[in-house]
C-alpha positions in Angstrom: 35.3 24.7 -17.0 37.7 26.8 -18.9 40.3 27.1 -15.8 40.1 23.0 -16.4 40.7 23.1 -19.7 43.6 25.3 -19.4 45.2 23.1 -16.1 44.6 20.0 -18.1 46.0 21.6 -21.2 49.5 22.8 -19.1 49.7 19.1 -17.6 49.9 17.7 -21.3 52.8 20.3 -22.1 55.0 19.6 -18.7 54.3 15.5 -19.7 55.2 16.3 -23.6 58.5 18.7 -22.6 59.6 17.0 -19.8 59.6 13.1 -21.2 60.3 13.9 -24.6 57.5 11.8 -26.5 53.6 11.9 -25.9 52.6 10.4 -22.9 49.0 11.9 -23.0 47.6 8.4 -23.3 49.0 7.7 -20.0 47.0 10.6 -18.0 43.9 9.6 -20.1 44.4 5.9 -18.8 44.7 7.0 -15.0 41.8 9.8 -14.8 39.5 8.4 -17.4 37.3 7.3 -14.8 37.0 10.3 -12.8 36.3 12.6 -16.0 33.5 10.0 -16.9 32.2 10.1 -13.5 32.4 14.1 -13.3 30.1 14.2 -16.1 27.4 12.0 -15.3 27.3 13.9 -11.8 27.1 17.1 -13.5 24.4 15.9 -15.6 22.4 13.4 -13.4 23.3 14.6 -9.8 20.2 16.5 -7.9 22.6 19.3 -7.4 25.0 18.9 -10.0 25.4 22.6 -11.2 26.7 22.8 -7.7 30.0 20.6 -8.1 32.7 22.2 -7.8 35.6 22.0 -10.5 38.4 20.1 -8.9 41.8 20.4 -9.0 43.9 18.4 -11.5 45.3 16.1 -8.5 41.6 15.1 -7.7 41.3 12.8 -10.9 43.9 11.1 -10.0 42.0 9.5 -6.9 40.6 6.2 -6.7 37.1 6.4 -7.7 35.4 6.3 -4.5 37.8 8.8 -3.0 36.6 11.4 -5.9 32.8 10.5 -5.6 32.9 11.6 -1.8 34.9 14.6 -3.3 32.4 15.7 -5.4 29.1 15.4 -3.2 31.2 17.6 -0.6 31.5 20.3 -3.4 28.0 20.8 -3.5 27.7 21.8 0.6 24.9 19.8 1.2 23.7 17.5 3.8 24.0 14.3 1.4 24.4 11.1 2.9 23.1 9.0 0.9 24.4 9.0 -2.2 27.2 6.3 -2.6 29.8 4.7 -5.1 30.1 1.1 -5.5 33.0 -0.9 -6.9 32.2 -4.0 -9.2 35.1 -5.8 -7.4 34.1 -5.1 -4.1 30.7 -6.9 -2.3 29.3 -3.8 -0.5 25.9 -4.2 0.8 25.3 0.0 1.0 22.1 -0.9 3.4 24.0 -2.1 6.2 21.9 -1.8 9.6 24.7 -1.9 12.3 26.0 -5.4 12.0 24.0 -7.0 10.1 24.1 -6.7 5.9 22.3 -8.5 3.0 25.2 -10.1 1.4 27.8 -12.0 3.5 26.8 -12.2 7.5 26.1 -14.1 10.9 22.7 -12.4 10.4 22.9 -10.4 13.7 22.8 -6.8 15.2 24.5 -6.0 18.7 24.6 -2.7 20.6 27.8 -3.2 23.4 26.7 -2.6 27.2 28.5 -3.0 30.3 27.8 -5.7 32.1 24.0 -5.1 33.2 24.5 -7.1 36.5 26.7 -4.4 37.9 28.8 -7.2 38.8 31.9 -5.9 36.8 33.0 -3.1 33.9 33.1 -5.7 31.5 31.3 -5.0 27.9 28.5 -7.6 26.1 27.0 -7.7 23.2 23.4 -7.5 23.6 22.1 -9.5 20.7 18.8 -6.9 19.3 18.0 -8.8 16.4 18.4 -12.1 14.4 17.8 -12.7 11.0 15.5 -15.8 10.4 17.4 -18.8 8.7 20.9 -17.2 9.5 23.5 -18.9 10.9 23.2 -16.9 14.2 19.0 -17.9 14.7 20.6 -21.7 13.6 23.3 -21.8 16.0 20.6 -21.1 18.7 21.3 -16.8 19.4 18.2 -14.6 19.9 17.3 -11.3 21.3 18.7 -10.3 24.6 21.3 -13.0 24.6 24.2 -11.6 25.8 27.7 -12.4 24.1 30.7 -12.1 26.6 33.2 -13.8 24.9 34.5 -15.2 21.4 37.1 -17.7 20.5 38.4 -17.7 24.1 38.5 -13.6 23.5 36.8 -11.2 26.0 34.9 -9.2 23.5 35.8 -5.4 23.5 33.4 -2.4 21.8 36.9 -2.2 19.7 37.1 -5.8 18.9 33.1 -6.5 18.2 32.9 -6.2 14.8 36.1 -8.5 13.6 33.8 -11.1 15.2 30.1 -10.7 14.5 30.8 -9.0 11.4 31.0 -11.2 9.1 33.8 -14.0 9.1 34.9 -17.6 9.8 33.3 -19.7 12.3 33.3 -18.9 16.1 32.8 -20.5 19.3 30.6 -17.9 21.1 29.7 -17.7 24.7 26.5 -15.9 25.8 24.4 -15.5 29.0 20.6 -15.1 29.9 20.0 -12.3 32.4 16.6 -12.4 34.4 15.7 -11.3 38.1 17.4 -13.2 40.6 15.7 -11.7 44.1 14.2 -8.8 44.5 14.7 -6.1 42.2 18.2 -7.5 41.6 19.5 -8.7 37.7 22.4 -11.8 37.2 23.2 -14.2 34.7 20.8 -17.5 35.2 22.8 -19.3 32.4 26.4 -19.6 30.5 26.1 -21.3 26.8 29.0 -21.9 24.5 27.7 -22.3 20.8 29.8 -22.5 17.8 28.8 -19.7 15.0 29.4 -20.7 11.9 30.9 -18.8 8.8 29.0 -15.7 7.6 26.7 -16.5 4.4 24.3 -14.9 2.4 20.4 -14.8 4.1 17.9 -13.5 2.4 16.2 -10.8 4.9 12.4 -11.5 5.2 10.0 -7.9 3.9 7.6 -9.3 6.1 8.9 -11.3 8.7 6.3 -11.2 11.4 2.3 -10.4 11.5 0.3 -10.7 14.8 -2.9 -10.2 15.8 -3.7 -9.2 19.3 -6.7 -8.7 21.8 -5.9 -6.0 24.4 -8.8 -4.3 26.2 -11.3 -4.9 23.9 -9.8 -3.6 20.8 -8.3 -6.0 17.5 -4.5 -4.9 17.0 -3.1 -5.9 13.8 0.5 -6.1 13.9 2.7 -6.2 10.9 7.2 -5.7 10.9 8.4 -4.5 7.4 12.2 -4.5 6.9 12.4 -4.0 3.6 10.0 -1.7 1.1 11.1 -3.8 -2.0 9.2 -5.4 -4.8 12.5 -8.2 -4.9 15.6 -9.1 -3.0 17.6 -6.7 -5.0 20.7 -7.9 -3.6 20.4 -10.8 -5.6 17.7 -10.2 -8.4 16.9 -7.3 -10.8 13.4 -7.4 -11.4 10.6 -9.8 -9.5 7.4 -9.1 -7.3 8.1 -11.4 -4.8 8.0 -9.3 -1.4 5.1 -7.3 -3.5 3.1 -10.7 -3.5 3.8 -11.2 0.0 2.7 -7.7 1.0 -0.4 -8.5 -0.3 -1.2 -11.9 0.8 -0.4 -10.0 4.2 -2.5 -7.2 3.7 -5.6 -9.5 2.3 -5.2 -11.1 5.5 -5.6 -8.0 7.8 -8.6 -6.7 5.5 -11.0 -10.1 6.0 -9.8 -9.7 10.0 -10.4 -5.8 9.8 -8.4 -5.0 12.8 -9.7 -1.9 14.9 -6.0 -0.4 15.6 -2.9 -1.1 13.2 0.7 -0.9 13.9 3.3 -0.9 11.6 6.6 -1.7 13.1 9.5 0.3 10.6 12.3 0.2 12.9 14.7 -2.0 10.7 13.0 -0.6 7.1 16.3 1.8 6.5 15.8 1.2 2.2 13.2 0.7 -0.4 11.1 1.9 -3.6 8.4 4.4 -3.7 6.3 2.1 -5.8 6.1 -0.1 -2.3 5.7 2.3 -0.1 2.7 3.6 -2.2 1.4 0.1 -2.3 1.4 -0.3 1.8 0.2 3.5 2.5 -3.0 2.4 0.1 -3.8 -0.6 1.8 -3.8 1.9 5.2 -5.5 5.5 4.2 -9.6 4.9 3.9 -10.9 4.8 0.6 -12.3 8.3 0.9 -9.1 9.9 1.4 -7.1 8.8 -1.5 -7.9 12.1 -3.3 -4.8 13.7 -2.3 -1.4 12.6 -3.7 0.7 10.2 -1.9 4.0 11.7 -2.7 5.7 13.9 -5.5 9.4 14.3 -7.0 11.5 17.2 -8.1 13.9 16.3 -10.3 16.7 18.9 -11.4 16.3 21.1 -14.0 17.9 19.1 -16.4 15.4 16.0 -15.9 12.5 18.3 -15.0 10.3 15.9 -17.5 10.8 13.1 -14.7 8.7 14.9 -12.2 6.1 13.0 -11.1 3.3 12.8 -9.0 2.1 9.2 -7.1 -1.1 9.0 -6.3 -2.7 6.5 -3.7 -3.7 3.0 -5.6 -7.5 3.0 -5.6 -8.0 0.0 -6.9 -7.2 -1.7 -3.6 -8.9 -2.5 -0.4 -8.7 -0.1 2.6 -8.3 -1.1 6.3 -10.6 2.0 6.8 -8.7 3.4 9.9 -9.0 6.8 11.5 -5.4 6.5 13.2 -2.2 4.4 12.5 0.3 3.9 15.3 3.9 3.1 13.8 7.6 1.9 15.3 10.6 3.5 14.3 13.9 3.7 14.7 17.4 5.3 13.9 17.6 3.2 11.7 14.5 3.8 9.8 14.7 6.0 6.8 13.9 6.4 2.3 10.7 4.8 1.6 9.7 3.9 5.3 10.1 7.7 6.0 8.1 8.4 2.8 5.4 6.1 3.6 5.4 8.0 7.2 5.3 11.6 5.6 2.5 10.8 3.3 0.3 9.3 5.7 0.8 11.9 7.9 -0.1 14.5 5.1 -3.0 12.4 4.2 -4.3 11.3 7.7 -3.4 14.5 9.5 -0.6 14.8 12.0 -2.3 13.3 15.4 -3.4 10.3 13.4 -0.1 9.0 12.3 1.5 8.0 16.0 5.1 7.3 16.4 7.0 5.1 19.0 10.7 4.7 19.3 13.4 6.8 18.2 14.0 9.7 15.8 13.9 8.4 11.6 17.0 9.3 9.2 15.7 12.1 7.6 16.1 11.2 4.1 14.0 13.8 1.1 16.0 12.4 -1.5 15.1 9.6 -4.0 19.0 7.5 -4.9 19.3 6.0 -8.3 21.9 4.1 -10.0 22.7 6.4 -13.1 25.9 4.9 -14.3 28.4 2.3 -14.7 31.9 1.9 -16.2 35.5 1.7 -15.3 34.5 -1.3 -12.3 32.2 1.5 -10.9 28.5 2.1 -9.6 26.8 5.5 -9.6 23.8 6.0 -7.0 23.6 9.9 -6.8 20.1 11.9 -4.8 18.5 12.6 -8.1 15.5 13.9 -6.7 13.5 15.4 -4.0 10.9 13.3 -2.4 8.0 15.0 -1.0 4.8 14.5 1.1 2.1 14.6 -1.4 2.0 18.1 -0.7 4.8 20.3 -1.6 7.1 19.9 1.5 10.2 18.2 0.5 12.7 20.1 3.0 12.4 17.8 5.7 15.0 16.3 8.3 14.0 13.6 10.7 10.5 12.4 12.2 10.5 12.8 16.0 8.7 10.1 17.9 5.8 10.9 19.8 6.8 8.8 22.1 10.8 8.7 22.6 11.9 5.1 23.7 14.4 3.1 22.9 14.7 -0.5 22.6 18.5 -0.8 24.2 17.3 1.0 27.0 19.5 -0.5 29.7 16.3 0.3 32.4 14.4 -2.4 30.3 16.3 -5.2 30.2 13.9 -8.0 30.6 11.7 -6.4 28.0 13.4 -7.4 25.1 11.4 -9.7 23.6 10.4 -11.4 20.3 9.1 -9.0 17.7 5.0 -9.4 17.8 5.2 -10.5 21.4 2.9 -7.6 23.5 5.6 -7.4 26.1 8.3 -6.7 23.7 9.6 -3.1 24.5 8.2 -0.8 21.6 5.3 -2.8 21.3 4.2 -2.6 25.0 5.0 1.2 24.7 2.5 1.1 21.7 -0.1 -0.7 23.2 0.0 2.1 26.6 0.1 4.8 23.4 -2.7 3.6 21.7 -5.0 3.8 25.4 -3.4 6.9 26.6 -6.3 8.7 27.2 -8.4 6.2 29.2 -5.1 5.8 31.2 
């Protein structure tokens, strides 16, 4: 700090000698907003005795610039904390394409053209947010976009399309089995897209219930482990409502298997994710913690310890089998951990693709100068006292874009859609 002091100190001189009046005023006005932000990360950061003190030149970046600056100081693996601006509309939970703000409400992964027909590239529509302007327009999963606004579409020129954006006219294809083991396009439809808006994502936006050889399979998709559509509100218990009007409905069915699909839950509290894991661990097992949080030393007072609710009803299952993604990660992960810790290892099955990894809890710790803080403030842990963690591996690897599984694409809930099939042969392995 004192090398600081004494740079800072030899900048005012050079201004004061070299102009011939005080300009101090000047620097203040044009680095104000990095020393503010350098303190609050000092103070509120999880690893903020780690910064680094920065060179004289670093305050004079935009803010953003000197946020990444500083949580690369530290030499840790942080990617999640972030730095919003009040004049720019950044949804910081975007899942490919598809954001809660201003969007088609669609996600694509680009594929060459599955016939084998040509090298062209598609988009392979894998999800579609309901009441978007994509599901209204008539797009769902495993349509396949070739071309927009009279433009073959390009891995390079996908997102200034399905981004977010004016309208479109969009043309996209069905693929199915045409003879034999042989795939083609069985339809062409032109559609017109219209602008990008704001949808509200659904927390809950499919539950199933399913009889498959013998057993009652309760099926529920989470997105979002939030109490409210933050994006728009800053309090509420909407989604909280709706979890458990969901999970009141599964308790009077009392399903013999569960599965919890997580493979779009990429953000959410650990309030939530409490509430879920306690409708899921029997009521004899709640004796253990759900999760914990180390806090720096400086906020050591805000560790905390979150225990399982047990004032709610239990699904009383031995085993849970769960979807995930790479895009799962933060509370869904959380959730995961803690049941695993609580429910022992083999009981907590996972399908799909590796998680995120994320062990650190983001919170938004300050605002001024048009910016938004949201430092790792703490370590999340298991319940136990493992908080080092990087990424759940499935226990079954699979993934949905799998180009050997084309026609398995389905609607989420449907028992021949992808994960879910490979969920339903996980949950019988044994008898297989």
């Amino acid at each position: 700090m004192k090398q600081l002091k004494y740079t800072l100190l030899l900048l005012f001189l050079i201004l004061v000698t070299s102009c011939g009046e005080d300009r101090t005023h000047e620097y203040v006005e044009l680095t104000e907003h990095n020393t503010w932000m350098y303190g609050v990360m000092k103070d509120k950061y999880l690893w903020g005795d780690l910064i680094a003190e920065q060179n004289y030149k670093a305050y004079f970046y935009d803010g953003t610039k000197f946020f990444s600056t500083l949580v690369s100081s530290v030499n840790k693996a942080d990617s999640w904390s972030y730095c919003l601006l009040d004049s720019v509309a950044t949804d910081p939970h975007m899942r490919g394409f598809f954001n809660h703000l201003d969007t088609y409400g669609l996600d694509i992964t680009m594929i060459t053209d599955p016939t084998k027909m040509t090298s062209r590239s598609f988009a392979r529509v894998t999800y579609v947010a309901p009441g978007s302007v994509a599901e209204q327009c008539g797009l769902h999963r495993n349509d396949f976009i070739s071309v927009v606004d009279n433009t073959r579409l390009t891995t390079s020129n996908a997102s200034k399309y399905l981004e977010s954006g004016s309208s479109h006219t969009v043309v996209f294809h069905h693929i199915d089995t045409i003879s034999g083991d042989t795939l083609g396009w069985v339809d062409t439809t032109t559609v017109t897209l219209p602008a990008s808006a704001y949808v509200e994502e659904q927390a809950f936006p499919v539950r199933n219930f399913l009889n498959y050889r013998g057993s009652w399979i309760g099926y529920l998709m989470c997105n979002r482990l939030m109490a409210y559509p933050d994006e728009i509100q800053t309090e509420g218990d909407k989604y909280l409502k709706q979890l458990d009007e969901h999970m009141q409905y599964f308790l009077e069915e009392q399903p013999t298997e569960f599965v919890l699909d997580l493979r779009f839950c990429n953000y959410g509290t650990l309030e939530v994710a409490r509430r879920l894991a306690s409708y899921i661990v029997p009521l004899n097992r709640r004796n253990v913690p759900f999760a914990k949080t180390q806090w720096n030393d400086r906020y050591a007072a805000n560790n905390q310890t979150f225990d399982y609710d047990t004032t709610l009803g239990s699904l009383e299952l031995s085993r849970v089998f769960i979807i995930v993604s790479n895009y799962t990660q933060g509370a869904a992960e959380w959730l995961i951990r803690s049941l695993k810790n609580t429910l022992g290892e083999d009981n907590v099955i996972l399908i799909g693709n590796p998680t995120k990894g994320q062990n650190v809890l983001t919170q938004h710790v300050g605002s001024a100068f048009g910016h938004q803080l949201y430092p790792a403030v703490a370590y999340v842990s298991d319940g136990g006292d493992n908080y080092l963690y990087n990424s759940l591996t499935p226990n079954y690897t699979l993934s949905e874009s799998n180009s050997n599984l084309l026609l398995y694409m389905k609607e989420f809930g449907d028992p021949y859609e992808v994960l879910f099939l490979a969920t339903l042969y996980a949950m019988f392995d044994d008898e297989e």
